[in-house]
C-alpha positions in Angstrom: 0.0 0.0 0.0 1.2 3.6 -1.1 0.7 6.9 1.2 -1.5 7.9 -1.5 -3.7 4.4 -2.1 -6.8 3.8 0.2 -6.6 1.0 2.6 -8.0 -2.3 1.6 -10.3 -4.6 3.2 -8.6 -7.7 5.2 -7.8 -9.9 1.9 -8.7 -13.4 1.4 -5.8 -16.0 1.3 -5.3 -17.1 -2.4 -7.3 -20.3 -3.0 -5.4 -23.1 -4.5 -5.9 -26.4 -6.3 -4.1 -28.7 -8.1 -4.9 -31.1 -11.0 -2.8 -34.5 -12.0 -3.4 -35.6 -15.2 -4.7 -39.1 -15.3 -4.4 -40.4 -19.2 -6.7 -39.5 -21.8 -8.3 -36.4 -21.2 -8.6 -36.9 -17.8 -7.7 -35.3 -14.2 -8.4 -35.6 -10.6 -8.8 -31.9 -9.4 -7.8 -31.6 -5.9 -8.6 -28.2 -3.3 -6.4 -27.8 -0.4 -8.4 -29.4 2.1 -7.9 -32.7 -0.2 -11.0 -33.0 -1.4 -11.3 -34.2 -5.0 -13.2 -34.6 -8.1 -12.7 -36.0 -11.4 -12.7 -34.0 -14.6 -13.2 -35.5 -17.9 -14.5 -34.4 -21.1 -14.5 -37.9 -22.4 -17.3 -38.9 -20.3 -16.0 -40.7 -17.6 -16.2 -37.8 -14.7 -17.7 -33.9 -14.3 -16.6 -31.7 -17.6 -14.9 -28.4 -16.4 -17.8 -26.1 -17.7 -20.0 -28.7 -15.8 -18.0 -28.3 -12.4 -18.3 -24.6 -13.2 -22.2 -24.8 -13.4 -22.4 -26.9 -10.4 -20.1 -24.5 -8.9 -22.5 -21.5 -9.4 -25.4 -24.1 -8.2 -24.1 -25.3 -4.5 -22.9 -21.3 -4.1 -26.4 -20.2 -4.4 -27.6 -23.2 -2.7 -25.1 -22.6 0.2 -26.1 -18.7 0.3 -29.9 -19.2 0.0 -30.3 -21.7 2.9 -27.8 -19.8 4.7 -30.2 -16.7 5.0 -33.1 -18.1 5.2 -31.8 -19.9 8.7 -30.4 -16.3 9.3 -34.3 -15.4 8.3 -35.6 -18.1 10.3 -37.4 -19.9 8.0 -37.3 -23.7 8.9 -35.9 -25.1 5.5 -36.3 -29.1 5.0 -34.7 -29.8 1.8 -33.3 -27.3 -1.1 -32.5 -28.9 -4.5 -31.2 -26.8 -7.5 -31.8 -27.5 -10.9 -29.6 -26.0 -13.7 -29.2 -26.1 -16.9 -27.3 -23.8 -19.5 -26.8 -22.9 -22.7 -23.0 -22.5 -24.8 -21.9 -20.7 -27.6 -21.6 -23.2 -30.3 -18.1 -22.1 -31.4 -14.9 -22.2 -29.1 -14.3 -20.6 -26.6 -17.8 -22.2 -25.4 -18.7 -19.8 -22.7 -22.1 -19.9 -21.1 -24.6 -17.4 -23.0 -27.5 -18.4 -20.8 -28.1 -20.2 -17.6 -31.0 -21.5 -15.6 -31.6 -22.3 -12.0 -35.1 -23.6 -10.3 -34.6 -23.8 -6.5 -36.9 -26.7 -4.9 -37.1 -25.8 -1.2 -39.6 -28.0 1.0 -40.3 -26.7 4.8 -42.9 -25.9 7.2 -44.5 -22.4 6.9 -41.9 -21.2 4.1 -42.3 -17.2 3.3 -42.6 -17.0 -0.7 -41.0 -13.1 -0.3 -38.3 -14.6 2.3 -37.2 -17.4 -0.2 -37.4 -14.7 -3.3 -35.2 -12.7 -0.6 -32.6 -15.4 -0.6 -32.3 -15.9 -3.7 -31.9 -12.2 -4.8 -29.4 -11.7 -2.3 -27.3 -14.5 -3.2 -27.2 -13.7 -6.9 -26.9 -9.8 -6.5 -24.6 -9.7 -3.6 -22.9 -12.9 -2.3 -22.4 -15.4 -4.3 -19.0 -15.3 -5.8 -19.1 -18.5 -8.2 -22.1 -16.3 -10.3 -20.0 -13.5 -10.2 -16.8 -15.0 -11.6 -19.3 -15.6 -15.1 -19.0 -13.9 -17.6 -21.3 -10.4 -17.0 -23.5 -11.1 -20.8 -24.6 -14.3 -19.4 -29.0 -14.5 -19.3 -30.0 -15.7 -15.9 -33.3 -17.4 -15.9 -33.9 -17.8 -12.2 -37.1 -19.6 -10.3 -38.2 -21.3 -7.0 -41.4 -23.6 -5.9 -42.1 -24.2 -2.5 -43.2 -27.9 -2.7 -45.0 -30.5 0.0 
């Protein structure tokens, strides 16, 4: 930091991952903690663009149950559907992406859980941020049971 720079906010440690290649087009993607997951775009594990779609998934998954505890709404079960759409040419980015939230629980708000959701996607969750800003978000919820 310079005399003349503002101060910044405590910074996050860098986060860190390794891959090992394991024949073909394969990897085993490890975090630091030592969890792993296979990648594979020969179908035989997650393809990267899928671990990034999943990725975007358990963040607002993670976020949305999160405040609604914080809310104190008693959530049972959340599922997350996605699905997304690619530009057909390399580099195959995501041009669209939809999510439908399933959340089952006794006396659920419907403006809590919309809430949640808007709060995650606008403000928290860092996996939706890290997409590319063009992306179309298609967004939903039920309340089911």
């Amino acid at each position: 930091m310079t005399a003349d720079s503002p101060p910044k906010s405590a910074e996050l440690p860098p986060m860190t991952a390794e891959l090992t290649w394991i024949g073909g087009l394969g990897f085993t993607a490890t975090d630091a903690a030592g969890f792993s997951i296979p990648l594979n775009s020969e179908g035989v594990g997650v393809t990267p663009a899928e671990a990034v779609l999943m990725g975007v998934g358990g963040c607002m998954g993670i976020d949305v149950v999160s405040i609604l505890k914080k809310q104190r709404q008693e959530v049972a079960s959340l599922s997350v559907s996605l699905s997304a759409t690619r530009n057909p040419v390399p580099p195959k980015f995501f041009t669209g992406i939809t999510m439908l939230f399933t959340i089952t629980g006794e006396g659920l708000n419907p403006d809590k859980v919309q809430r949640a959701i808007d709060l995650s996607w606008g403000t928290y969750c860092s996996a939706l941020h890290s997409i590319r800003p063009d992306v179309t978000w298609d967004i939903g919820f039920k309340i089911a049971g």
